[in-house]
PQR file with spaces between the fields and no chain letter, atoms N, CA, C, O and H, PARSE charges and radii, in Angstrom:
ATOM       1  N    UNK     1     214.511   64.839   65.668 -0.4000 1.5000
ATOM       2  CA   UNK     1     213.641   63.872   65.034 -0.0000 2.0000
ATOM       3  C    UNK     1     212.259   64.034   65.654  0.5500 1.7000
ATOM       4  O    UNK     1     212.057   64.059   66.868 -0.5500 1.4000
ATOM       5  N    UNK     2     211.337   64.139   64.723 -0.4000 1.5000
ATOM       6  CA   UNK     2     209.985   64.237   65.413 -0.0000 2.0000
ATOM       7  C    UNK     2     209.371   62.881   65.861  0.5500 1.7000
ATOM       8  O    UNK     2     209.978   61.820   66.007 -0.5500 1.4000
ATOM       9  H    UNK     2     211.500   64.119   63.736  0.4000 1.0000
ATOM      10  N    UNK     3     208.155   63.106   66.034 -0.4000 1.5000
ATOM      11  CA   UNK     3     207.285   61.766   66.314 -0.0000 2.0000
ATOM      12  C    UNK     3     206.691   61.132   65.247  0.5500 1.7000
ATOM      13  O    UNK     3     205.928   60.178   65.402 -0.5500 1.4000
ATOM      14  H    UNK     3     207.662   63.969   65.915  0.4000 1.0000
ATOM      15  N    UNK     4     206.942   61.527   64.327 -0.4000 1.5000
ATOM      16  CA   UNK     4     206.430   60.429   62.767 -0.0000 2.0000
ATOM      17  C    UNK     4     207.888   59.936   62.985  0.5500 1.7000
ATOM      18  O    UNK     4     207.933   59.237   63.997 -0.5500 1.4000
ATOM      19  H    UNK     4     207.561   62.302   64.201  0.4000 1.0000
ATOM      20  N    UNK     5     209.081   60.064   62.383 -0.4000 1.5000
ATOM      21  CA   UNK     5     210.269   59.622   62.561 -0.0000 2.0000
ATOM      22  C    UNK     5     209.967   58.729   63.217  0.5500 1.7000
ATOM      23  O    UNK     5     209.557   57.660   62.765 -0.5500 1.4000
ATOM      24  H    UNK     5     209.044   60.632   61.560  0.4000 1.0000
ATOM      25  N    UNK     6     210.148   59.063   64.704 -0.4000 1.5000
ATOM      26  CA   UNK     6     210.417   58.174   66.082 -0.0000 2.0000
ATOM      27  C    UNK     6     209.336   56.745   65.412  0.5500 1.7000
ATOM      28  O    UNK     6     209.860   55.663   65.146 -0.5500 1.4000
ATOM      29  H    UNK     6     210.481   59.932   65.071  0.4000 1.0000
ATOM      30  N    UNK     7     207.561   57.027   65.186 -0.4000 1.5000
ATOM      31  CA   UNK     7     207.441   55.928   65.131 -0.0000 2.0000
ATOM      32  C    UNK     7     207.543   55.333   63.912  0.5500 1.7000
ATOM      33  O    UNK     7     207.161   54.174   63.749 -0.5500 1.4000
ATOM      34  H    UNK     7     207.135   57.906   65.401  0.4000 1.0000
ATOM      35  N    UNK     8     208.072   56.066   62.925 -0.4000 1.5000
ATOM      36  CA   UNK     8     208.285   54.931   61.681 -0.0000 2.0000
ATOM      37  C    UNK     8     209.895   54.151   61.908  0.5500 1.7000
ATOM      38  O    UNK     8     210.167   53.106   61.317 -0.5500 1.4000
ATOM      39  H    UNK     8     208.383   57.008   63.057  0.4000 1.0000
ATOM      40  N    UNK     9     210.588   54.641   62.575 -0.4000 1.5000
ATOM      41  CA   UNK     9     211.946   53.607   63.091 -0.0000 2.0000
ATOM      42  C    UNK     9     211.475   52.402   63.760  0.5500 1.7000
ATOM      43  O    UNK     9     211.658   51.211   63.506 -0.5500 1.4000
ATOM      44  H    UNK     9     210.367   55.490   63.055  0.4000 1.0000
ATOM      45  N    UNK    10     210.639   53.171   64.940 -0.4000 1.5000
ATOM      46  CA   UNK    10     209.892   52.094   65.640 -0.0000 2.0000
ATOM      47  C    UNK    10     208.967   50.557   64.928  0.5500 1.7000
ATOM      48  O    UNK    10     208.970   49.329   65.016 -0.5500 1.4000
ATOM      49  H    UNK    10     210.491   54.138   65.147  0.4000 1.0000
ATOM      50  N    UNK    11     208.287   51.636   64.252 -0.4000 1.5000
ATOM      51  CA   UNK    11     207.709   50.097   63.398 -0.0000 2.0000
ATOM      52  C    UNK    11     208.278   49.646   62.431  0.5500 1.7000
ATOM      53  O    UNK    11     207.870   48.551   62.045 -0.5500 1.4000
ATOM      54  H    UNK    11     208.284   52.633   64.181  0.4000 1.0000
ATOM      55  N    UNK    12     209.450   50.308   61.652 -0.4000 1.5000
ATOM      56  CA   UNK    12     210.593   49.632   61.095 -0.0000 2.0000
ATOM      57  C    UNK    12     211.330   48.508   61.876  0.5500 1.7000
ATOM      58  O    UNK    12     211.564   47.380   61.444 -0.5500 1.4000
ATOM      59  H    UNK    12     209.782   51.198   61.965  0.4000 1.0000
ATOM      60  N    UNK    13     211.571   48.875   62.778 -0.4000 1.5000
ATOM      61  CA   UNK    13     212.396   47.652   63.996 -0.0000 2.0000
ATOM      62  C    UNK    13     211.244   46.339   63.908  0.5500 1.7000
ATOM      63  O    UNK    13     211.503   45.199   63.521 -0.5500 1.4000
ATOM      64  H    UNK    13     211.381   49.792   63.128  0.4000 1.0000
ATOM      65  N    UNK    14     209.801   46.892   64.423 -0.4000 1.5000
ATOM      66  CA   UNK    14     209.233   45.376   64.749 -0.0000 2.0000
ATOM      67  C    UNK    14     209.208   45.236   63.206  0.5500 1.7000
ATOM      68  O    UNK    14     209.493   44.040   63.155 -0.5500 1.4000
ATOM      69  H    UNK    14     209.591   47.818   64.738  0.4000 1.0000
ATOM      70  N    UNK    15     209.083   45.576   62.038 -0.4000 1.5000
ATOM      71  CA   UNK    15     209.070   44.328   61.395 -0.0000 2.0000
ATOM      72  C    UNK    15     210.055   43.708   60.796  0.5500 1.7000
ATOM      73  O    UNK    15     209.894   42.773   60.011 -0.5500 1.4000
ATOM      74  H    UNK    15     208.852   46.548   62.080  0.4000 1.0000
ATOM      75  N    UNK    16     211.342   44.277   61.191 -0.4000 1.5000
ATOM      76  CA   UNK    16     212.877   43.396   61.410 -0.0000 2.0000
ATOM      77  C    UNK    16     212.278   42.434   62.373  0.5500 1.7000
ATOM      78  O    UNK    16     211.812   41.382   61.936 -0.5500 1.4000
ATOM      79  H    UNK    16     211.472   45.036   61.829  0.4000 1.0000
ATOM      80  N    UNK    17     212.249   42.703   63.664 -0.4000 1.5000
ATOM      81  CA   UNK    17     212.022   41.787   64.424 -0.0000 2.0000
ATOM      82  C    UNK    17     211.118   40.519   64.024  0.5500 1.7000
ATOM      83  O    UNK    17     211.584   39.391   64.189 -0.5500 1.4000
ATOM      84  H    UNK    17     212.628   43.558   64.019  0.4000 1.0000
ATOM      85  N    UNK    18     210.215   40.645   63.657 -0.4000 1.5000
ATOM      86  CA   UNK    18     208.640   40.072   63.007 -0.0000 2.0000
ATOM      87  C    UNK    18     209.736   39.138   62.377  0.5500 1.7000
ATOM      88  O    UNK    18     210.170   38.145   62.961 -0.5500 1.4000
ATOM      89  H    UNK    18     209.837   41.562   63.524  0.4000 1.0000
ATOM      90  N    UNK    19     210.331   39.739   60.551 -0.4000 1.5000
ATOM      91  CA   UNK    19     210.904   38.914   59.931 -0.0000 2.0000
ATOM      92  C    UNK    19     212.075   38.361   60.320  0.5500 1.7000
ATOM      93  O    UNK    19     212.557   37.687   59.409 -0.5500 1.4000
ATOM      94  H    UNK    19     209.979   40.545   60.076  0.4000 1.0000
ATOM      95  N    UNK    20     212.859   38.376   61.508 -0.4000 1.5000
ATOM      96  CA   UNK    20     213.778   37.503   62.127 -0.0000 2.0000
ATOM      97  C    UNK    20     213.246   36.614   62.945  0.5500 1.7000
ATOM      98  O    UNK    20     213.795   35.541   63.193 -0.5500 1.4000
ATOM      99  H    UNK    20     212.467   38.923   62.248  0.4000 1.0000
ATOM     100  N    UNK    21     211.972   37.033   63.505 -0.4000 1.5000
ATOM     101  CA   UNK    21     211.356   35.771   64.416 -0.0000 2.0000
ATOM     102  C    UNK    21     210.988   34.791   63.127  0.5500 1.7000
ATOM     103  O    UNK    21     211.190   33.597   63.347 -0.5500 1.4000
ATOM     104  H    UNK    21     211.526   37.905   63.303  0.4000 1.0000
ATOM     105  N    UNK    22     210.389   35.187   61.590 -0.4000 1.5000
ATOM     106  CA   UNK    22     209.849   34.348   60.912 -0.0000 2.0000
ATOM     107  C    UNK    22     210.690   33.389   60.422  0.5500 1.7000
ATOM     108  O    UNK    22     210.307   32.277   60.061 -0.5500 1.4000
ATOM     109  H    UNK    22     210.225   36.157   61.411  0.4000 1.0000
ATOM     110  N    UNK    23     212.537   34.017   60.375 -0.4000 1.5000
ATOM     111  CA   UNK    23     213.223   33.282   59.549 -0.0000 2.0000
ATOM     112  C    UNK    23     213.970   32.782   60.476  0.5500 1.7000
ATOM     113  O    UNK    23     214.960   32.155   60.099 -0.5500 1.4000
ATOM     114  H    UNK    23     212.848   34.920   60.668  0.4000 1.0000
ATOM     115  N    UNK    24     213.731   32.906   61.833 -0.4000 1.5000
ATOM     116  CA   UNK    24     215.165   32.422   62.908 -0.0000 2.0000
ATOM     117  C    UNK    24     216.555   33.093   62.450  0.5500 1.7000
ATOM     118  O    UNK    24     217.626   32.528   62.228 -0.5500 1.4000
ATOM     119  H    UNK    24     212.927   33.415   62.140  0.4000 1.0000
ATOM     120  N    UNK    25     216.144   34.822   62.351 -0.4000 1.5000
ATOM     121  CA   UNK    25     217.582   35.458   62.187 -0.0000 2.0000
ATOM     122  C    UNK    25     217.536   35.764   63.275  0.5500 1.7000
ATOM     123  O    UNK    25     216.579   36.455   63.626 -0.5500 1.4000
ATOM     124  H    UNK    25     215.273   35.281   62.532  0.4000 1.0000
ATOM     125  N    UNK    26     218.441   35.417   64.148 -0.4000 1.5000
ATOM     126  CA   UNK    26     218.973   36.563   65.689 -0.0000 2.0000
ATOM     127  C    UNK    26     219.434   37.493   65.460  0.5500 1.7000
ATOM     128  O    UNK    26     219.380   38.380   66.312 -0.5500 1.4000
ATOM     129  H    UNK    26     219.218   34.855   63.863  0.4000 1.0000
ATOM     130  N    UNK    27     220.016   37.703   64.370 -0.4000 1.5000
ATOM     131  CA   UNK    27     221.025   39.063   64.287 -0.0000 2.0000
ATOM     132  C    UNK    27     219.831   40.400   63.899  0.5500 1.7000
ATOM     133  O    UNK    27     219.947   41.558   64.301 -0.5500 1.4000
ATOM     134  H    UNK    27     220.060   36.982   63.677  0.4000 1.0000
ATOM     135  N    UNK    28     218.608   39.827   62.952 -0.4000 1.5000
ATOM     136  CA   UNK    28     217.552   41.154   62.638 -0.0000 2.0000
ATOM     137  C    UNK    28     216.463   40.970   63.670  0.5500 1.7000
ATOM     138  O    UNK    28     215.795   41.945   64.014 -0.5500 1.4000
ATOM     139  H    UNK    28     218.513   38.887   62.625  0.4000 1.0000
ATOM     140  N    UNK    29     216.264   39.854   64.147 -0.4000 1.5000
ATOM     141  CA   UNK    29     215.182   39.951   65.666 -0.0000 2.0000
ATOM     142  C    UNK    29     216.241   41.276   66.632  0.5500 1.7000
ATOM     143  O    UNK    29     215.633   42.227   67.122 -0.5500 1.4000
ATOM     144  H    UNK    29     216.807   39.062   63.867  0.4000 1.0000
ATOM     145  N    UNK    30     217.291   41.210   66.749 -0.4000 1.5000
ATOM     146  CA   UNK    30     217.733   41.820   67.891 -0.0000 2.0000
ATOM     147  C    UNK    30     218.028   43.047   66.958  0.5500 1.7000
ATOM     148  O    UNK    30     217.054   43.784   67.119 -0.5500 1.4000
ATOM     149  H    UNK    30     217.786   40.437   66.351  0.4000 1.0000
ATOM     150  N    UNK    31     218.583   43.428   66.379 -0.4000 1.5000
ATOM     151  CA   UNK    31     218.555   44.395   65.872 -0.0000 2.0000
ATOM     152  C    UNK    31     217.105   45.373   65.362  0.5500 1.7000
ATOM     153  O    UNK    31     217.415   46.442   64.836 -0.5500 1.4000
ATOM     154  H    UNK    31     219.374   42.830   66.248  0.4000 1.0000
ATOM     155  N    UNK    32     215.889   45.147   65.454 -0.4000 1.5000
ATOM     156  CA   UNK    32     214.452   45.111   65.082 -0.0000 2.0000
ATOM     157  C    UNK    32     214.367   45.531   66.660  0.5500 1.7000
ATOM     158  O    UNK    32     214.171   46.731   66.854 -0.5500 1.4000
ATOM     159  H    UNK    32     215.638   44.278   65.881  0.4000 1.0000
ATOM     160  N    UNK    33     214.489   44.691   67.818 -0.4000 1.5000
ATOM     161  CA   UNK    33     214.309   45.089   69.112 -0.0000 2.0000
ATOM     162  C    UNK    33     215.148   46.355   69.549  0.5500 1.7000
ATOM     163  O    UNK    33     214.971   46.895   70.641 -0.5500 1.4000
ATOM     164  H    UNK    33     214.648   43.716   67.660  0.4000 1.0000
ATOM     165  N    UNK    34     216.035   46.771   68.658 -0.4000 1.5000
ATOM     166  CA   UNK    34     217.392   47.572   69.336 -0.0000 2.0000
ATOM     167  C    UNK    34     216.331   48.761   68.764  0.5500 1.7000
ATOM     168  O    UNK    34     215.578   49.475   69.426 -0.5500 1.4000
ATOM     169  H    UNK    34     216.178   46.332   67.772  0.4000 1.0000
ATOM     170  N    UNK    35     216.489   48.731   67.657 -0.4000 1.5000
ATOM     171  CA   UNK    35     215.460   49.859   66.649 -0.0000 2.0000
ATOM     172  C    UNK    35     214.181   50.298   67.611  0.5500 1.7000
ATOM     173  O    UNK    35     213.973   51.483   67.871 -0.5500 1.4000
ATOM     174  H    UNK    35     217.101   48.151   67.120  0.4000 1.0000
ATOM     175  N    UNK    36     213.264   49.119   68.162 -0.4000 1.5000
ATOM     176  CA   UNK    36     212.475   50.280   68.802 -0.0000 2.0000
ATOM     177  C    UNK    36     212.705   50.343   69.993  0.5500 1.7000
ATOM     178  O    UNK    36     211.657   50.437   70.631 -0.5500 1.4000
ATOM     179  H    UNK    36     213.433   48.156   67.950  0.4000 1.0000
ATOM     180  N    UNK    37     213.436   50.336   70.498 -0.4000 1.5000
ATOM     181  CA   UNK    37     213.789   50.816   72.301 -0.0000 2.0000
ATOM     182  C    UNK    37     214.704   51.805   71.829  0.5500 1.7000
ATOM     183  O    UNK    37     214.793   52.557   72.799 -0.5500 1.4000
ATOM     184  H    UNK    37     214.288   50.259   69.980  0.4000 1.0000
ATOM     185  N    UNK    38     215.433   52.260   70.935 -0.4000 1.5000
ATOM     186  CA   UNK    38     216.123   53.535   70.433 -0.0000 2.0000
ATOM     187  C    UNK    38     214.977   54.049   70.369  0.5500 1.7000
ATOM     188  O    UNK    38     214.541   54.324   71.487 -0.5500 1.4000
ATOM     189  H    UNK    38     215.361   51.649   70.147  0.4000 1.0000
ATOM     190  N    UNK    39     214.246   54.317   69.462 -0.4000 1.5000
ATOM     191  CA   UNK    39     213.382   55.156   68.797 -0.0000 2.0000
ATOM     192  C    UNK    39     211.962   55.327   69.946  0.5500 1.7000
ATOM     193  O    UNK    39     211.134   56.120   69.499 -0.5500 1.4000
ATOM     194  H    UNK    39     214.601   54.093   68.554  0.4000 1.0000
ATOM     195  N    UNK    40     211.578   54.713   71.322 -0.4000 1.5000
ATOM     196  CA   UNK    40     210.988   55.073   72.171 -0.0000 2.0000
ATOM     197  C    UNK    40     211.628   55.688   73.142  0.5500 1.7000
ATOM     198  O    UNK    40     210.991   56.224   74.049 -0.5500 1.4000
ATOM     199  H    UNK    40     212.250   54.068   71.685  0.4000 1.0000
ATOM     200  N    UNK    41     212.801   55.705   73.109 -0.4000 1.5000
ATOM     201  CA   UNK    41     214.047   56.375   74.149 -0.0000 2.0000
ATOM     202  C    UNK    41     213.994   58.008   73.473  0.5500 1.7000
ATOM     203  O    UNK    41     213.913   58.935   74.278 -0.5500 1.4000
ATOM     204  H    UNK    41     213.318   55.270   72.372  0.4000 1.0000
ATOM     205  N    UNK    42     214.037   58.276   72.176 -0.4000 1.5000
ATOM     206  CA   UNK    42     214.256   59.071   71.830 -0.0000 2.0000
ATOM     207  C    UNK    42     212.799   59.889   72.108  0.5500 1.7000
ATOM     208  O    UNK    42     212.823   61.061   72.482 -0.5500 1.4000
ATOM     209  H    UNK    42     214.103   57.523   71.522  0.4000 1.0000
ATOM     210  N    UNK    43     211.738   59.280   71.928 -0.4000 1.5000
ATOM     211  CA   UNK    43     210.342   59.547   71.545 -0.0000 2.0000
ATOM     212  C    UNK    43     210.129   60.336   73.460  0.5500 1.7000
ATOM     213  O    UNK    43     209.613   61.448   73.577 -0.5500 1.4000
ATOM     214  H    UNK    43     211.718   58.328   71.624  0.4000 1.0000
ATOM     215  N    UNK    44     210.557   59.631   74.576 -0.4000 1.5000
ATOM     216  CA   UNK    44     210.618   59.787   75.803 -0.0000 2.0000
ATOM     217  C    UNK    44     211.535   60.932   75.941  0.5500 1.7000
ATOM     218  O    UNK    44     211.500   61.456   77.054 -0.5500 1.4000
ATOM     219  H    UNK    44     210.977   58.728   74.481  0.4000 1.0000
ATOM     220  N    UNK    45     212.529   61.565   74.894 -0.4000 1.5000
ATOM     221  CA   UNK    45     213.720   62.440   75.597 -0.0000 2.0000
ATOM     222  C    UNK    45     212.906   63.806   75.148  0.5500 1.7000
ATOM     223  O    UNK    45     212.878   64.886   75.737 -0.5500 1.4000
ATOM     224  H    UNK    45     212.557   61.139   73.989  0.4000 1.0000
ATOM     225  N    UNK    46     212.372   63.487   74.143 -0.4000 1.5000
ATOM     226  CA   UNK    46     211.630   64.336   73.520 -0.0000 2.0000
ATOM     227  C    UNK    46     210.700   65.262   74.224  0.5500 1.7000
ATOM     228  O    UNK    46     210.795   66.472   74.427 -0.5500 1.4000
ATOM     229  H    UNK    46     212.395   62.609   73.665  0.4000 1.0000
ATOM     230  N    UNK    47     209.490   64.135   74.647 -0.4000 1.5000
ATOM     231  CA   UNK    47     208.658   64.695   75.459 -0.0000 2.0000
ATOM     232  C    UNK    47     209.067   65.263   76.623  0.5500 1.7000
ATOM     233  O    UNK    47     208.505   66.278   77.035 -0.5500 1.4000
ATOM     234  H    UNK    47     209.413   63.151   74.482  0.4000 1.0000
ATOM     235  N    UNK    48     209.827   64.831   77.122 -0.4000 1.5000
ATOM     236  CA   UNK    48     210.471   65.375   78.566 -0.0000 2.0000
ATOM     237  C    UNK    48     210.650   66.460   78.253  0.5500 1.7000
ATOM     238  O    UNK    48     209.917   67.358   78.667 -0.5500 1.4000
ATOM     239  H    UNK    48     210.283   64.007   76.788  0.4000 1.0000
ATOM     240  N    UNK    49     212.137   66.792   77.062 -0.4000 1.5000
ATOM     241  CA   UNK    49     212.222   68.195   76.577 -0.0000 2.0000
ATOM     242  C    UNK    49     210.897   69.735   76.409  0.5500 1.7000
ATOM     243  O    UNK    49     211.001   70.953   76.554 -0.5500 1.4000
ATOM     244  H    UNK    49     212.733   66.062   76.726  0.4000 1.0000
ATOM     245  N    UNK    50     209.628   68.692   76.002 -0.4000 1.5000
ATOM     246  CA   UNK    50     208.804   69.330   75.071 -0.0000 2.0000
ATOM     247  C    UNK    50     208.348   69.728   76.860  0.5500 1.7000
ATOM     248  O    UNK    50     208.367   70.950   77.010 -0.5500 1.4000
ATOM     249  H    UNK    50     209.543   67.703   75.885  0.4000 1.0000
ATOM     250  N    UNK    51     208.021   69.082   77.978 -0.4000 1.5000
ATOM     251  CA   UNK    51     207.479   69.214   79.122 -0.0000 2.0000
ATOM     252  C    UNK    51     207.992   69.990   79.777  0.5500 1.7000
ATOM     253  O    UNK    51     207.437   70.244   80.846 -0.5500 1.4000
ATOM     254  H    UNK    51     208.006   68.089   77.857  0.4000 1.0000
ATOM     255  N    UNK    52     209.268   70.707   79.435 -0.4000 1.5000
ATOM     256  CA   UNK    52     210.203   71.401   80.170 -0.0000 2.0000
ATOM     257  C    UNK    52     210.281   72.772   79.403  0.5500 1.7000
ATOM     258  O    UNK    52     210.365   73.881   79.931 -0.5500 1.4000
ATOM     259  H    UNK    52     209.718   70.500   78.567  0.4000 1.0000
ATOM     260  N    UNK    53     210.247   72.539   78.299 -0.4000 1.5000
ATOM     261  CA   UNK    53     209.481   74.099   77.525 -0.0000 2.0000
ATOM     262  C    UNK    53     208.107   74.746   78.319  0.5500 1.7000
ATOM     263  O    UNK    53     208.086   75.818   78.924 -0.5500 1.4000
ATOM     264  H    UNK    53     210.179   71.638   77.871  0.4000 1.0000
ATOM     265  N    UNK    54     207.503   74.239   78.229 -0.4000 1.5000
ATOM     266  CA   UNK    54     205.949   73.964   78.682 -0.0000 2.0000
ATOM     267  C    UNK    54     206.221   74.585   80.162  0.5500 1.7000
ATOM     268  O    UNK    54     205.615   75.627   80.412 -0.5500 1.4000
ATOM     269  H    UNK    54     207.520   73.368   77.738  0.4000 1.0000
ATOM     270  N    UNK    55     206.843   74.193   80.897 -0.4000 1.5000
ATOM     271  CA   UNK    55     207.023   74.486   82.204 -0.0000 2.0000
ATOM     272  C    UNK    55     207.531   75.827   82.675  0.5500 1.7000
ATOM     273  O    UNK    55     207.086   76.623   83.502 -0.5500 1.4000
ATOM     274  H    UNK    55     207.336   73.346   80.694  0.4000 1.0000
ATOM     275  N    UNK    56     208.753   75.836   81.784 -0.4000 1.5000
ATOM     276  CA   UNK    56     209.562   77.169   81.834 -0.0000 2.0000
ATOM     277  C    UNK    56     208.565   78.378   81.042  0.5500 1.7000
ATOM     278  O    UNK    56     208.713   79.550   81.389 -0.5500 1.4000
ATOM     279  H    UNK    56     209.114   75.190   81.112  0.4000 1.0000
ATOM     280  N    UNK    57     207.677   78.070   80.101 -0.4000 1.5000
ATOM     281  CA   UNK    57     207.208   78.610   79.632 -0.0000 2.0000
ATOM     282  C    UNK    57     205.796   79.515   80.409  0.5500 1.7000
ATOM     283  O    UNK    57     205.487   80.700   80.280 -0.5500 1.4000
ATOM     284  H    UNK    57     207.557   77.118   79.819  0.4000 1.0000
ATOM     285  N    UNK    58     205.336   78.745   80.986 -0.4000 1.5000
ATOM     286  CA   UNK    58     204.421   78.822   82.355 -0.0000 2.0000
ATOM     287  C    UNK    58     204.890   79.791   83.343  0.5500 1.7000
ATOM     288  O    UNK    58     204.260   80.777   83.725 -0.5500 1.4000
ATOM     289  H    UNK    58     205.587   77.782   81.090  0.4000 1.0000
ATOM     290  N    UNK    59     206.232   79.365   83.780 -0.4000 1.5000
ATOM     291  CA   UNK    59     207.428   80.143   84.535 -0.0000 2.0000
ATOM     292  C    UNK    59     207.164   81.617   84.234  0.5500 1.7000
ATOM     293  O    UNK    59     206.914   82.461   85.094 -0.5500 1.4000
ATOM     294  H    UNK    59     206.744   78.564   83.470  0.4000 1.0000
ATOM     295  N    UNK    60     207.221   81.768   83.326 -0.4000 1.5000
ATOM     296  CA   UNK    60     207.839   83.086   82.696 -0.0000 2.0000
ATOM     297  C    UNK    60     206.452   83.708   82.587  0.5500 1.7000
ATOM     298  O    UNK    60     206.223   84.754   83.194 -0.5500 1.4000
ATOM     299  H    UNK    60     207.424   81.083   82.627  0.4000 1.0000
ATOM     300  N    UNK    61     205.737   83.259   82.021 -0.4000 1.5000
ATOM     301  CA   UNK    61     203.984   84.273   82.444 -0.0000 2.0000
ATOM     302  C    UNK    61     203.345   84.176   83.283  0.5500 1.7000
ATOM     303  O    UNK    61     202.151   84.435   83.135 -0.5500 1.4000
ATOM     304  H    UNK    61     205.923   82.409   81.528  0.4000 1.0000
ATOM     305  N    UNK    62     203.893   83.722   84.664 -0.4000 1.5000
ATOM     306  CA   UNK    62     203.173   83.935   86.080 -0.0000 2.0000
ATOM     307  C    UNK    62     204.311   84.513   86.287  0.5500 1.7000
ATOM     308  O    UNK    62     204.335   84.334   87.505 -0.5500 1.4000
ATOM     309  H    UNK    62     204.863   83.512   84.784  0.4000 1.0000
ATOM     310  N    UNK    63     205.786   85.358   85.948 -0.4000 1.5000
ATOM     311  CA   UNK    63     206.527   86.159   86.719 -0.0000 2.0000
ATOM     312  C    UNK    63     206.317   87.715   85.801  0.5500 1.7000
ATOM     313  O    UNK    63     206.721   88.785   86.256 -0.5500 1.4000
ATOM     314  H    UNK    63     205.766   85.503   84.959  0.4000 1.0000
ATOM     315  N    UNK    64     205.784   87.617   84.776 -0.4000 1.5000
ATOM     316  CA   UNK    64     205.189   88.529   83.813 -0.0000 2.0000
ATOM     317  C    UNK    64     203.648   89.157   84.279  0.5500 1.7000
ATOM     318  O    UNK    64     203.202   90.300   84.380 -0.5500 1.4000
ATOM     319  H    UNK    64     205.455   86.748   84.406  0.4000 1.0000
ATOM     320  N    UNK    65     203.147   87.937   84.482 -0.4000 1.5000
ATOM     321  CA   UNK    65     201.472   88.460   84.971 -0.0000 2.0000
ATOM     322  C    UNK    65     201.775   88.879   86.700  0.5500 1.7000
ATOM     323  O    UNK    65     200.792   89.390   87.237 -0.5500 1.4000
ATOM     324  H    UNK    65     203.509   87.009   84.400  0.4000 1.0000
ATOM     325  N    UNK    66     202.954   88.723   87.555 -0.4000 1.5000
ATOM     326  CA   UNK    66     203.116   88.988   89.056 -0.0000 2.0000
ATOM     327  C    UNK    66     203.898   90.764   88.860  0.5500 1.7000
ATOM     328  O    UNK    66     203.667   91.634   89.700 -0.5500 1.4000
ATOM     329  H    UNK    66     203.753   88.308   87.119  0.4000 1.0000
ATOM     330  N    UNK    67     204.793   91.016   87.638 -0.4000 1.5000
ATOM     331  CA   UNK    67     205.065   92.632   87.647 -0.0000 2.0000
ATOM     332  C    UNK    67     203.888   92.978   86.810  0.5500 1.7000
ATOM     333  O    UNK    67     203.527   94.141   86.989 -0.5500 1.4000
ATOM     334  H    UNK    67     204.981   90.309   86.956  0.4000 1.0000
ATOM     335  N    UNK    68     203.258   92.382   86.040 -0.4000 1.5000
ATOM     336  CA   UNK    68     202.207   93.884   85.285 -0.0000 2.0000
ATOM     337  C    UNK    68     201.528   93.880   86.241  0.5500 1.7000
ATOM     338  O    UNK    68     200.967   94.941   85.965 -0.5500 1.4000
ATOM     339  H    UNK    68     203.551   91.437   85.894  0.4000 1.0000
ATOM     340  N    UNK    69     200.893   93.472   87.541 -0.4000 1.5000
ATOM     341  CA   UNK    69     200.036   94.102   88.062 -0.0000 2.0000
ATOM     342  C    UNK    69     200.199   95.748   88.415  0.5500 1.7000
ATOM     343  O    UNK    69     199.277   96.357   88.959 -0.5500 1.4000
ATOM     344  H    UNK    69     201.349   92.611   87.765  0.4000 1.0000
């Protein structure tokens, strides 16, 4: 799931949440809250992932640029 995804779940949730705070539903307030702490959890596993490409990637052309000399 990318990051449009991630935040259209996300702002899907608050406005569950929004319209359960408006109507006194607990069941879509909390479910609206569940929605975006999923979808920033995911948004966080992501980047980590994406930071660890990035890294390894780095890795690998300073052990590339250390034999072509």
């Amino acid at each position: 799931m990318g990051d449009i995804e991630n935040k259209t779940e996300e702002w899907t949730g608050k406005v569950k949440e929004t319209v359960g705070d408006a109507t006194d539903n607990e069941d879509l307030q909390a479910e609206g809250a569940f929605d975006q702490a999923k979808a920033k959890a995911k948004q966080t596993v992501e980047n980590a992932k994406d930071d660890l490409e990035d890294a390894a990637r780095a890795a690998k052309d300073k052990v590339r640029s250390t034999f072509d000399r």
